[in-house]
C-alpha positions as a Markdown table, in Angstrom:
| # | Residue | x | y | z |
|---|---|---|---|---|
| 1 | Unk | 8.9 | -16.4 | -30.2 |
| 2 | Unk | 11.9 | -17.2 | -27.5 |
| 3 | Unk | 10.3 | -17.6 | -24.4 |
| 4 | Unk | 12.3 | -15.7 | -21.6 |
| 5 | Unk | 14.4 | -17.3 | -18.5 |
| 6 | Unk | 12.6 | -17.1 | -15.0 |
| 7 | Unk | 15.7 | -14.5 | -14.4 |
| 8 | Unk | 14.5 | -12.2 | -17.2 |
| 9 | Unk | 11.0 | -12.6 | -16.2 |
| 10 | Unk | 11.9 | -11.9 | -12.3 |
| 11 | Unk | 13.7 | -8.5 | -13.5 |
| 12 | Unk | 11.2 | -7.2 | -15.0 |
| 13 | Unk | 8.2 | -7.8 | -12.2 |
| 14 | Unk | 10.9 | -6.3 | -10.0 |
| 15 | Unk | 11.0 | -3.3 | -11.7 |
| 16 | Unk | 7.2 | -3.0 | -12.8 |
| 17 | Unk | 5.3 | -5.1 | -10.0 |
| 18 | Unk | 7.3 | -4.5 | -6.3 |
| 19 | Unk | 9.7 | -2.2 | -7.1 |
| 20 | Unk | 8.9 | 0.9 | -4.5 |
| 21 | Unk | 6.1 | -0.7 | -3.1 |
| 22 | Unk | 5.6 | -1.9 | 0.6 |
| 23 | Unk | 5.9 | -4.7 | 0.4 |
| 24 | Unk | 8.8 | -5.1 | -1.9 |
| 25 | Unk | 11.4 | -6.2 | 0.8 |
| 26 | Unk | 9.2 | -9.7 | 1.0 |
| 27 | Unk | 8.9 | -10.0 | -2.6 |
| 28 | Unk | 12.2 | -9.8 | -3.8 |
| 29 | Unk | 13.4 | -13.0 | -1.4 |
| 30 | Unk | 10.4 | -14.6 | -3.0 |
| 31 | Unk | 11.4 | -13.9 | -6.0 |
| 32 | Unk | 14.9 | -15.2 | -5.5 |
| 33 | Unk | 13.2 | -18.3 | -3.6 |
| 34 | Unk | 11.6 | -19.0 | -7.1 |
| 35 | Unk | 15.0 | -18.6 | -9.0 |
| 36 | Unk | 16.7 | -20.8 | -6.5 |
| 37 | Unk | 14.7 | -23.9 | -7.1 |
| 38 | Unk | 13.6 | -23.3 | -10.5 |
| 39 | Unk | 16.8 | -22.3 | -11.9 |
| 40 | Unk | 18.0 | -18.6 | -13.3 |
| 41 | Unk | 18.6 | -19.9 | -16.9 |
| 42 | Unk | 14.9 | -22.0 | -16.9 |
| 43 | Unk | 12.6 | -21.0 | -19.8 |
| 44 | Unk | 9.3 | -20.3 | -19.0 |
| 45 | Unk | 7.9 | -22.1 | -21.1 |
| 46 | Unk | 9.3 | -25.1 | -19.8 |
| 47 | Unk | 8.2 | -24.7 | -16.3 |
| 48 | Unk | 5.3 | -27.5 | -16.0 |
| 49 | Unk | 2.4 | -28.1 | -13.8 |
| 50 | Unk | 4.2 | -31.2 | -12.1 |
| 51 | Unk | 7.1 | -29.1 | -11.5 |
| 52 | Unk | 5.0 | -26.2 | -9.9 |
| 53 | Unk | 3.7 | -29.3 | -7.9 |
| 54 | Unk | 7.2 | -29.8 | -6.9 |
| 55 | Unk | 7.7 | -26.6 | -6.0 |
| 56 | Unk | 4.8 | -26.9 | -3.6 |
| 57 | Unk | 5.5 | -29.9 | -2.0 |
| 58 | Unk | 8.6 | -28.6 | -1.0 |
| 59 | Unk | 7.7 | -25.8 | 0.5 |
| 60 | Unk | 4.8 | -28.3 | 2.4 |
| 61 | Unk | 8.1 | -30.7 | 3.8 |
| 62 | Unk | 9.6 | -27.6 | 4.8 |
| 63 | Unk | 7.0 | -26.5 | 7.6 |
| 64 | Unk | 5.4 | -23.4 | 5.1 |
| 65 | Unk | 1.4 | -23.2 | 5.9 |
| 66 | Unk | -1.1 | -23.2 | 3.0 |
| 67 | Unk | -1.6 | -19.7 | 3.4 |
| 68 | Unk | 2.7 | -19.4 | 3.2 |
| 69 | Unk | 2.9 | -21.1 | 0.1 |
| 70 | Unk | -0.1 | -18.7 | -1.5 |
| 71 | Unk | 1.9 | -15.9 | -1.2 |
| 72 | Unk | 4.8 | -17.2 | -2.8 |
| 73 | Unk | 2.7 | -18.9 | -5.7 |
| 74 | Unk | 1.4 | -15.8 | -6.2 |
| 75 | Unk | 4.4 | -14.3 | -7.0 |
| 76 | Unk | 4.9 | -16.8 | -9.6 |
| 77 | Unk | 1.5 | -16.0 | -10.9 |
| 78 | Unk | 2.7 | -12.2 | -11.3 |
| 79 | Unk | 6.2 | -13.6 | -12.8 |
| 80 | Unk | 3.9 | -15.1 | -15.5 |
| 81 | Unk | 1.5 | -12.5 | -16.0 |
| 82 | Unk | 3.8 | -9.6 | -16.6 |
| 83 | Unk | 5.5 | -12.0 | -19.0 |
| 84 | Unk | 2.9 | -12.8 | -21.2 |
| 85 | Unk | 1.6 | -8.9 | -21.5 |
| 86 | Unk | 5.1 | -8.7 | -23.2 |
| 87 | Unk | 5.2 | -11.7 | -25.1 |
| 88 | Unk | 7.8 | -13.3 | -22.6 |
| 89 | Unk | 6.1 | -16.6 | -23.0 |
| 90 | Unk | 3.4 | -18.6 | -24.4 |
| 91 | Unk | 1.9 | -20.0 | -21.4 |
| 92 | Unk | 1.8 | -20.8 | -17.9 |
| 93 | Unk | 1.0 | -23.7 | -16.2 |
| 94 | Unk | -1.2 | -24.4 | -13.7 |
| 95 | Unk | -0.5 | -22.5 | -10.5 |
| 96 | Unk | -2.7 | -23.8 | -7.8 |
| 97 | Unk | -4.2 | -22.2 | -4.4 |
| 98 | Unk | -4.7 | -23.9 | -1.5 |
| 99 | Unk | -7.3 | -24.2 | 0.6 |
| 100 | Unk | -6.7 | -21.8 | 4.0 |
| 101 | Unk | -8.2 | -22.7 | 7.1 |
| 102 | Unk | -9.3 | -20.1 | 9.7 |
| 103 | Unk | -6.9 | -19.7 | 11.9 |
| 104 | Unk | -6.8 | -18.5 | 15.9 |
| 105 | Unk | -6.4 | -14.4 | 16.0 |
| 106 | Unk | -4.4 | -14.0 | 18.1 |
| 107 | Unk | -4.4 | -10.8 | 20.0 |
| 108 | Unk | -2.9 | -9.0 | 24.1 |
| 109 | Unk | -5.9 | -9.0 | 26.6 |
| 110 | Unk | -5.8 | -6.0 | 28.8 |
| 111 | Unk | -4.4 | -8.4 | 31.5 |
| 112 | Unk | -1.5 | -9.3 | 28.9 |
| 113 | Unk | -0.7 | -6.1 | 28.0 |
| 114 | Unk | -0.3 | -4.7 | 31.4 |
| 115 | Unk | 2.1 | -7.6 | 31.9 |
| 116 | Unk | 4.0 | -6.7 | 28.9 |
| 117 | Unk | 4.6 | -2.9 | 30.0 |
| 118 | Unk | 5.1 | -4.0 | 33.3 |
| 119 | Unk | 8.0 | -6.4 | 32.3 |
| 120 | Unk | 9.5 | -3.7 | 29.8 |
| 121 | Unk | 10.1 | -1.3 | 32.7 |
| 122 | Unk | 11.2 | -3.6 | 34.7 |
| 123 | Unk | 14.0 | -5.1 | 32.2 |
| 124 | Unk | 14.4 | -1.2 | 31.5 |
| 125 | Unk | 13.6 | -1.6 | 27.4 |
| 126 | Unk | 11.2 | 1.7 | 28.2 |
| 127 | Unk | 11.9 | 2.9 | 24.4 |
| 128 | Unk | 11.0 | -0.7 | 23.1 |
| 129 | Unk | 7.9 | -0.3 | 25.3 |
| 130 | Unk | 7.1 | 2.5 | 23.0 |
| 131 | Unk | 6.9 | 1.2 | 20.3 |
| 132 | Unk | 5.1 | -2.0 | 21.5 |
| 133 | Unk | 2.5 | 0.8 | 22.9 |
| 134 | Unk | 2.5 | 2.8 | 19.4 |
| 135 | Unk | 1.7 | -0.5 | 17.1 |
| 136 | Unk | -0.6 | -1.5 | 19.5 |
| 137 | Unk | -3.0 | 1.3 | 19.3 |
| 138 | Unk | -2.3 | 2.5 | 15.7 |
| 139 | Unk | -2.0 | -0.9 | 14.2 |
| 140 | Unk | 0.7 | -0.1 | 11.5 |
| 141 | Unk | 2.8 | -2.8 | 11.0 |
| 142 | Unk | 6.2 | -2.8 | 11.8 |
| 143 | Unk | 8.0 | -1.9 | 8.4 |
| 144 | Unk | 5.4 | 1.3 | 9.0 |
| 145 | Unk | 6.6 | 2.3 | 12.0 |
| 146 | Unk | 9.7 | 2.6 | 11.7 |
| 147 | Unk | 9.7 | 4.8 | 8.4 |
| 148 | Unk | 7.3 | 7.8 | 10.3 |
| 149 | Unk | 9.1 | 10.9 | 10.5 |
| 150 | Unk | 8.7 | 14.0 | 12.5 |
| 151 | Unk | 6.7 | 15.6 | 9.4 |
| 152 | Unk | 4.4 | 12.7 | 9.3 |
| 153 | Unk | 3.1 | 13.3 | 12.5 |
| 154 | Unk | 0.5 | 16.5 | 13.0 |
| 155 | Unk | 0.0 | 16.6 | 16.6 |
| 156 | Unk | -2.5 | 19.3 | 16.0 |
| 157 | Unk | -4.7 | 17.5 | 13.6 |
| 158 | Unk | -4.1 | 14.0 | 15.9 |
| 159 | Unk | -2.8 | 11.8 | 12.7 |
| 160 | Unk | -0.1 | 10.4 | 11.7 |
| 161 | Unk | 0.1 | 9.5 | 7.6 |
| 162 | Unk | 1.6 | 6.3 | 6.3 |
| 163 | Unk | 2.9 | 7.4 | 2.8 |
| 164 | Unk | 4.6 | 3.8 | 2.1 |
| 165 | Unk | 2.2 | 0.8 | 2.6 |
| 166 | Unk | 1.9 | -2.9 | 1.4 |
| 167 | Unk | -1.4 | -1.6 | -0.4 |
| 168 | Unk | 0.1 | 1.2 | -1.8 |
| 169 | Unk | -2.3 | 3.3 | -0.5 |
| 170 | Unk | -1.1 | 6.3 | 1.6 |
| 171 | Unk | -3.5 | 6.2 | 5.3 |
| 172 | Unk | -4.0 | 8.7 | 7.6 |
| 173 | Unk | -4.1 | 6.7 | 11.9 |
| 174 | Unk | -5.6 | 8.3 | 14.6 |
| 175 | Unk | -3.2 | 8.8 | 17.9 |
| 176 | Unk | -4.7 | 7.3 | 21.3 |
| 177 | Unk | -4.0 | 9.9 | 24.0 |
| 178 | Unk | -0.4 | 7.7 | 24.5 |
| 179 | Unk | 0.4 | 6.9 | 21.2 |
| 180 | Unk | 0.0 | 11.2 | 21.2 |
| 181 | Unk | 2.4 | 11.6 | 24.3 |
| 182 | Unk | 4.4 | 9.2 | 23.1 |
| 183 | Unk | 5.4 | 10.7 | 19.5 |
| 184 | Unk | 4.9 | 14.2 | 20.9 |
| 185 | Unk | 7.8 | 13.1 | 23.6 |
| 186 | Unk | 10.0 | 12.1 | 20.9 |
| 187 | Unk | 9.7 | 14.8 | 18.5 |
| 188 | Unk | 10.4 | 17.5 | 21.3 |
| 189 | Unk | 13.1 | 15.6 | 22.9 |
| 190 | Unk | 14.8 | 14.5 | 20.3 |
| 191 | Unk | 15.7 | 16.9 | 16.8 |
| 192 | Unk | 15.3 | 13.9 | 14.6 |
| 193 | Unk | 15.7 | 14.0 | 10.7 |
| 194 | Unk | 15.4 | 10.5 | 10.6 |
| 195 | Unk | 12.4 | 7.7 | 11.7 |
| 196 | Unk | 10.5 | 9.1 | 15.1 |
| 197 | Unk | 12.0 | 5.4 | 16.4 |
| 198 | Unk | 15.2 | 5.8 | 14.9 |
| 199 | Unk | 16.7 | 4.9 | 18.7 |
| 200 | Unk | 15.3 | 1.2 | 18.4 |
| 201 | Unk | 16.6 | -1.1 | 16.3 |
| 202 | Unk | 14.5 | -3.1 | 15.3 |
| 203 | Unk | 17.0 | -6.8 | 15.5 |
| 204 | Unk | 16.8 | -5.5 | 19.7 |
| 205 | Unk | 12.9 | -5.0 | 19.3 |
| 206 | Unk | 12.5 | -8.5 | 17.9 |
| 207 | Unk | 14.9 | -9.7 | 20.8 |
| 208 | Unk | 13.3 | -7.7 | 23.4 |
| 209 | Unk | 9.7 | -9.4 | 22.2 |
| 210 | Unk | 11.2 | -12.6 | 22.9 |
| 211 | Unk | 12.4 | -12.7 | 26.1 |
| 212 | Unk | 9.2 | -10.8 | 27.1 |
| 213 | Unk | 7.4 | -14.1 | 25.2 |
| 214 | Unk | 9.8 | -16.5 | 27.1 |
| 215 | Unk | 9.4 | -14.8 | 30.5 |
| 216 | Unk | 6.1 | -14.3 | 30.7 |
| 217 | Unk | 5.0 | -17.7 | 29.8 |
| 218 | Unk | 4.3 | -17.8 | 26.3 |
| 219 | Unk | 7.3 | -19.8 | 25.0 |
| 220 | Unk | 4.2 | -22.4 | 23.6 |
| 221 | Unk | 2.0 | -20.0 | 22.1 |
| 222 | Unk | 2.7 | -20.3 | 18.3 |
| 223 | Unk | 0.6 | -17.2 | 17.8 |
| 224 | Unk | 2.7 | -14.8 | 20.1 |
| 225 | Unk | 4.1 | -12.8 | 17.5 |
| 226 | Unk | 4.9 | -9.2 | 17.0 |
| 227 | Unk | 2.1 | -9.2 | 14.2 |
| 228 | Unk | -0.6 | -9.6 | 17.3 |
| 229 | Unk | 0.0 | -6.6 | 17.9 |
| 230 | Unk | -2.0 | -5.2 | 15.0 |
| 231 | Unk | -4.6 | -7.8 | 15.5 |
| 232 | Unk | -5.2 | -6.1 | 19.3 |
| 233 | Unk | -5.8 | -3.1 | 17.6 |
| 234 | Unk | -8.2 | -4.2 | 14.8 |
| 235 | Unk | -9.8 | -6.5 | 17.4 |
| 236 | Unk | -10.9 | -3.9 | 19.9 |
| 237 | Unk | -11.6 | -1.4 | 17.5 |
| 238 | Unk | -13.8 | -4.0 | 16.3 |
| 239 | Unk | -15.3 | -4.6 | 19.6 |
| 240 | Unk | -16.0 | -1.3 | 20.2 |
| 241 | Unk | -18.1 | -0.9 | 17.8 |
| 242 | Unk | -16.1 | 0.8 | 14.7 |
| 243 | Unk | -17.6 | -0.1 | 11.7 |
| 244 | Unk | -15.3 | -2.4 | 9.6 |
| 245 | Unk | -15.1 | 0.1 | 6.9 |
| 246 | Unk | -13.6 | 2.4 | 9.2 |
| 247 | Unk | -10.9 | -0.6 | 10.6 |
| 248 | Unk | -10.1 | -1.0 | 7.4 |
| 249 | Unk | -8.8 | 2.2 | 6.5 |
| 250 | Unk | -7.3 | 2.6 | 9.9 |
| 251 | Unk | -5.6 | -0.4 | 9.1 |
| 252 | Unk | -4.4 | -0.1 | 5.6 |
| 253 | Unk | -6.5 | -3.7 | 4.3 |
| 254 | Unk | -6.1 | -4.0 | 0.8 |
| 255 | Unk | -9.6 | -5.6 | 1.0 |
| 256 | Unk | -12.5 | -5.6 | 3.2 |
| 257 | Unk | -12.4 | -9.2 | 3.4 |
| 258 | Unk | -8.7 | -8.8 | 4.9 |
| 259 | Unk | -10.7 | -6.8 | 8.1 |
| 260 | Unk | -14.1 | -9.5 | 8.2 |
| 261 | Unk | -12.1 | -11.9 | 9.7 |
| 262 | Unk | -12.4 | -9.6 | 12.6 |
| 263 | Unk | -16.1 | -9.1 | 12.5 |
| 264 | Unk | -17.4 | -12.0 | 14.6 |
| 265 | Unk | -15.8 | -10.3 | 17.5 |
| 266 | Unk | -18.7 | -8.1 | 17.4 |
| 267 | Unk | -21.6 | -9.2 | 17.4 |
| 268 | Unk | -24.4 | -6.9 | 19.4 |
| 269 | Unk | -27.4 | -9.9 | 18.1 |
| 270 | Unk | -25.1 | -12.5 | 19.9 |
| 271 | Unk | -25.1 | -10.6 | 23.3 |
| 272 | Unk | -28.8 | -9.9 | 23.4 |
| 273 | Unk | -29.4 | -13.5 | 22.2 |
| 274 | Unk | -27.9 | -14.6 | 25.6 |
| 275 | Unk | -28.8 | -11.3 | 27.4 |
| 276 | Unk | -32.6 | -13.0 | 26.7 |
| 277 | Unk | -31.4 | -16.1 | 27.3 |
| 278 | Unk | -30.5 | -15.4 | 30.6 |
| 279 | Unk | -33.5 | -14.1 | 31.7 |
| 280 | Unk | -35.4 | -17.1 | 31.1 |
| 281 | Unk | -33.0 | -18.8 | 33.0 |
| 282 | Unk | -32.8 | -16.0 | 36.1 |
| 283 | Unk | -36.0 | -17.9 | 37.9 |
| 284 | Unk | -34.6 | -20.3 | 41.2 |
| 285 | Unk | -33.4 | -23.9 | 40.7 |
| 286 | Unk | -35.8 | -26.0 | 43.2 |
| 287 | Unk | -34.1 | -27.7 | 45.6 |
| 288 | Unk | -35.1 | -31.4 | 44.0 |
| 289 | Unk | -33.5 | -30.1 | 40.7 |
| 290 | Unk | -30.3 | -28.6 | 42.1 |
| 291 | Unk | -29.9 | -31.7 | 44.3 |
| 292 | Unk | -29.9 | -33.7 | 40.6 |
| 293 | Unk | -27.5 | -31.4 | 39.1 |
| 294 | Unk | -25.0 | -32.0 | 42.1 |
| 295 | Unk | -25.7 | -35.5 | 41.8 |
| 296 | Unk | -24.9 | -35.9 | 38.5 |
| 297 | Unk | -21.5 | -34.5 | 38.3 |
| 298 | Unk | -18.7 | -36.4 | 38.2 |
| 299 | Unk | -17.0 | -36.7 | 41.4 |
């Protein structure tokens, strides 16, 4: 048996693995990542476990995080897979994942948000505002967004469905009383046959976002990123007590364990730990004890 080229191989996960799915925009330039460095005309078969290694280490040398380089391994993995159901190759070589640490979630305090709005209307990006507003509550990523159409929205029923998501999974999001007005305002004012947002483009979103970042201080904050704005959403769902089931669907997660990284942001045993805690503690420092606490800080 002739083991295929990466190229062959890459056609036909296109076609049978991403092709029409939502997230097939990102794994196409993966894809031609891999046929970039690996070559078009490379057999499979000859791809080896030191030159996967390669592979990773330069993606390492050029900045890509651990959890970066997953992704894009695992679209080699799926390369190999939907090869050898079809006899494309006789075997694959080692394809390693690396170790992910947590990470800082990153997500708008009420006090950040209020800031954002306000700096929007001043700088007169009030449609941009908008849509900062709508993936804020709704937490649909951007790619989402901007495909909603008039007939996706039922103003009546308070949803709006997401028929083209990165699980493939079609998702019905609740409207805050805003995100209502909001989409409501559109679809009245506007006889749209196109996207609800179809008056943003998205290039001007991206540049609007940073100058907001820039302006308001948070040129250093790696983690101030249009992405946070789905984390505010799943965060204070989470912290108001929706069940992570429920944030899950809201939010389109593939798998649970995609929404637990949320979970320690609620955590009701946590506050009465300290709730108890406290009133221990409530009784009055004697004078002799405060007078050592004073003492002994520095200064």
């Amino acid at each position: 048996m002739s083991s295929w080229t990466l190229h062959q191989a890459a056609k036909v996960s296109e076609q049978v693995r991403y092709s029409g799915s939502g997230d097939e925009r990102k794994a196409l330039g993966n894809l031609r990542l891999l046929l970039q460095h690996f070559g078009y005309a490379t057999k499979l078969d000859d791809i080896t476990t030191s030159i996967v290694d390669e592979y990773v280490l330069k993606l390492k040398v050029a900045g890509n995080k651990p959890a970066t380089i997953n992704k894009k391994l695992a679209i080699l993995k799926g390369v190999y897979t939907d090869a050898m159901r079809r006899d494309g190759c006789t075997k694959r070589p080692h394809i390693p994942s690396l170790k992910v640490t947590a990470t800082r979630l990153r997500f708008l305090s009420i006090e950040e948000e209020d800031a954002l709005i306000e700096w929007c209307c001043t700088e007169n990006e009030l449609a941009v505002c908008e849509v900062f507003i709508v993936l804020m509550d709704t937490g649909m990523r951007v790619s989402e967004l901007f495909r909603v159409i008039p007939a996706d929205v039922d103003l009546r029923q308070n949803i709006i469905s997401v028929w083209k998501t990165k699980a493939d999974k079609p998702r019905s999001v609740p409207m805050t009383d805003r995100v209502r007005q909001i989409v409501g305002r559109r679809i009245r004012r506007r006889n749209l046959n196109g996207s609800v947002f179809s008056n943003v483009h998205r290039g001007h979103m991206e540049y609007v976002w940073d100058c907001a970042r820039n302006d308001l201080g948070m040129k250093g904050d790696e983690h101030w990123v249009l992405h946070m704005l789905r984390h505010t959403c799943a965060s204070r769902l989470v912290q108001q007590g929706v069940d992570l089931y429920v944030v899950q669907k809201i939010l389109g997660h593939k798998s649970i364990s995609e929404t637990e990284k949320y979970a320690h942001l609620a955590n009701p045993q946590l506050r009465d730990a300290i709730a108890k805690l406290e009133a221990v503690n409530s009784g009055p420092i004697g004078v002799g004890a405060r007078d050592a606490y004073v003492g002994a800080r520095p200064g």
